[in-house]
C-alpha positions in Angstrom: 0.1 40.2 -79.9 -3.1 38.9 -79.1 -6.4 42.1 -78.7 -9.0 40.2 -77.2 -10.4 37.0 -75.5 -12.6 34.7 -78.1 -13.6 32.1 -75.7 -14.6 34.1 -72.4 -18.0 33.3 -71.5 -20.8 36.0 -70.3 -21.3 33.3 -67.1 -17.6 33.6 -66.0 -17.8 37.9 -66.9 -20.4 37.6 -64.4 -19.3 35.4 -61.8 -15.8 37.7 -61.8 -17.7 41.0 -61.6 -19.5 39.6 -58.7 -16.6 39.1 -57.0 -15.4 42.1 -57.3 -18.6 43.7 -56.0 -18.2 42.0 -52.8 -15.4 43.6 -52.3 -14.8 45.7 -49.4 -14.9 49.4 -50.6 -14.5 52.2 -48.3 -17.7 53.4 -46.2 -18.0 56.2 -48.1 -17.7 55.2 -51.9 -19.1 56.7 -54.7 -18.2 53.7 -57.2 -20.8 51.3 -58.4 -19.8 48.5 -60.9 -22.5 47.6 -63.3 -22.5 43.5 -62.6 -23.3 42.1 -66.9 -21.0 42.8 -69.2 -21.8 45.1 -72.1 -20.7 43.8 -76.2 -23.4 45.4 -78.4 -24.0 49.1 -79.0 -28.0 47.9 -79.3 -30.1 45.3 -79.6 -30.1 44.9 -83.2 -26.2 44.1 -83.4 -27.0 42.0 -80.1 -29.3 39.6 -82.3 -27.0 39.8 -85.2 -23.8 38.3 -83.1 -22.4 35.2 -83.7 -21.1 34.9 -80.3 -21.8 31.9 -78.6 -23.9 33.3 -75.5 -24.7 36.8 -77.1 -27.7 36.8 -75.6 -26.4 36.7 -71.9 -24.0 40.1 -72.4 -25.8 43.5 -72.1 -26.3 46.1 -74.4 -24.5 49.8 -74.6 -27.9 51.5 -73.6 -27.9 49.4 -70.5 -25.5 51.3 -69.0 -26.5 51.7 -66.6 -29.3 49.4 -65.9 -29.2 49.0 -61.7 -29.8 51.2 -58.9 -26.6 53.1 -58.4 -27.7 53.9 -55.0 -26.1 58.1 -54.9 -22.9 56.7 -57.2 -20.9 59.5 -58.9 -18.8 56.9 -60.5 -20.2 53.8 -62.6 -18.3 51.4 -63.7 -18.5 48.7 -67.0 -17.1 46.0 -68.4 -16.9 45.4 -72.2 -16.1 42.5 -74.0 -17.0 44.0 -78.0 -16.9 41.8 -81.1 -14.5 42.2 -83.5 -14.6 44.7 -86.4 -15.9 42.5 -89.7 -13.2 42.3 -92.1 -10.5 43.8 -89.8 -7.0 42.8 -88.6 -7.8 41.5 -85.2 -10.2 38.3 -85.1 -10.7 38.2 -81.4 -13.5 40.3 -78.8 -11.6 43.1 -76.8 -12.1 43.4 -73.6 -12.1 47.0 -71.9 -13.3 49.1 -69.4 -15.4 52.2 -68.8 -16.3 54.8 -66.2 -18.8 57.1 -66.1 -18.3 59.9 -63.7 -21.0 62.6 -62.7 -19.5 65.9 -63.3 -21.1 69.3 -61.7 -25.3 68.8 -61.5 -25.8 66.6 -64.7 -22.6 66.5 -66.8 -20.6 63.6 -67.4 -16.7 62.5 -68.1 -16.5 59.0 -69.8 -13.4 57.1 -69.3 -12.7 54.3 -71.8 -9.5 51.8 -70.3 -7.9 50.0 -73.2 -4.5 47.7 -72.6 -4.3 47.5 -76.6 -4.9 51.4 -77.4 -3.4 51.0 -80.8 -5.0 52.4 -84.6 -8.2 54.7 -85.0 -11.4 55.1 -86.1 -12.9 58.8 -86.5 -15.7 59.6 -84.2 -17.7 62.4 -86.5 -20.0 63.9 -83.7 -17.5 64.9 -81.5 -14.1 64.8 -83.8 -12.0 62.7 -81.6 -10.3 59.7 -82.0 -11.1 56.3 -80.7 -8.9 53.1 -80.4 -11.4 50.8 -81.3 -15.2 50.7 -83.1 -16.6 49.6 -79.6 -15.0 53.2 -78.3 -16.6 55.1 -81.0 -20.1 53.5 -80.9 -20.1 54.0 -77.1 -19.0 57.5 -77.2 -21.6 58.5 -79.6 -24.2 56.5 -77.6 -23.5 57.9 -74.2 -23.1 61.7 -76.0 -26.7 61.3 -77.3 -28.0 60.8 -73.9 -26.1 62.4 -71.3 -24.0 66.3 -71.3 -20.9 64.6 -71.7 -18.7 66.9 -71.7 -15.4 65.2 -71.8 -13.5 61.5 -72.7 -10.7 60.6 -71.3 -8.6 57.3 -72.8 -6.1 55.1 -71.2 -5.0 51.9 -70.2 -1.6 50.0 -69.5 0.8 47.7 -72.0 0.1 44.3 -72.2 3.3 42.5 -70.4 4.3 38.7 -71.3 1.4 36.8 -69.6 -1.0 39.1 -69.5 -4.2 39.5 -70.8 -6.9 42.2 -71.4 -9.9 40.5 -68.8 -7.0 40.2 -66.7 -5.6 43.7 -66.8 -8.9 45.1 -67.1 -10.7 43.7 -64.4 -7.3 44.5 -62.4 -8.3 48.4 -63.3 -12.2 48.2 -62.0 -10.5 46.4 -58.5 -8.3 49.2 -58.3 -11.4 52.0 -58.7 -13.9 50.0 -56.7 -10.7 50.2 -53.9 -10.2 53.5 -54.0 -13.6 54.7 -53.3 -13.3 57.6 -55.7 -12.3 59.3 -58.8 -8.3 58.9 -57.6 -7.6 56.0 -60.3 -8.9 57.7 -62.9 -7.3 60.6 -64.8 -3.4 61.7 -65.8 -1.0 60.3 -65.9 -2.8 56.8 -67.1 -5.4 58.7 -69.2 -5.4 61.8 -71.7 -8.6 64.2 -72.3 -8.7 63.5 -76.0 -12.3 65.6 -76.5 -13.9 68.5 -74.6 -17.4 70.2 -74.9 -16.7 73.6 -76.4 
């Protein structure tokens, strides 16, 4: 089965997430959906890509890197290399949410339609689907309270592909307006701050 999406351009990314910004959301939402996709966990690994418009994709500590004008809830796109010398040859495309919790913790959401394998994330002794996960986990830990991670996502069907499915899951939070498409039964706490 196929992980990623090698050929999708930063250009399209953007021109999609744009779209769904325009979106109607309801008067009162507290979603913001950061509009450049993210792929490197800094600007070293950024300049070390060998993807063919690295330049144009964002890094982790971007996020985020706009106004969120009063936003509880801000949302990414990520579209990570693949691990050197590992089984899958292709970017994977996944989604994130950052969500204000009480007066400066926060709960980080990581949506993954190929949540398959691990990779140990030492500093807070969870698991991870993917490196991308891990380094974003451990970024976002270093500057925020983050206090929990949630992970989730839905099985790829025939014809379906992660950018598809996941920009299927932002449209679905950006609708909403809230936090009500995020959490069981689609995702599972997998760390907590003790």
């Amino acid at each position: 089965m196929a992980t990623g999406n090698p050929l999708l351009r930063a250009a399209e990314i953007q021109a999609r997430l744009g779209a769904l910004k325009t979106r109607q959301q309801p008067a009162n939402s507290k979603v913001f959906l950061q509009s450049r996709p993210m792929a490197h966990k800094n600007y070293t690994a950024k300049a070390a890509s060998t993807h063919i418009d690295a330049g144009e994709f964002s890094t982790f500590a971007s996020w985020p890197n706009e106004p969120v004008h009063g936003a509880t809830i801000v949302l990414g796109l990520f579209h990570t290399p693949p691990e050197p010398n590992g089984p899958n040859t292709e970017y994977e495309t996944w989604g994130g949410a950052l969500v204000k919790i009480g007066k400066k913790g926060k709960r980080l959401y990581l949506w993954d339609c190929n949540i398959e394998g691990t990779s140990g994330l030492p500093n807070f002794q969870i698991q991870c689907a993917t490196k991308g996960h891990s380094e974003l986990s451990a970024y976002l830990g270093g500057k925020f309270d983050l206090r929990e991670i949630w992970i989730g996502g839905k099985t790829m069907g025939d014809g379906d592909t992660p950018f598809e499915l996941t920009m299927q899951w932002l449209d679905d939070v950006l609708a909403s307006g809230d936090n009500s498409a995020l959490g069981a039964p689609s995702f599972a706490c997998v760390w907590e701050k003790k």
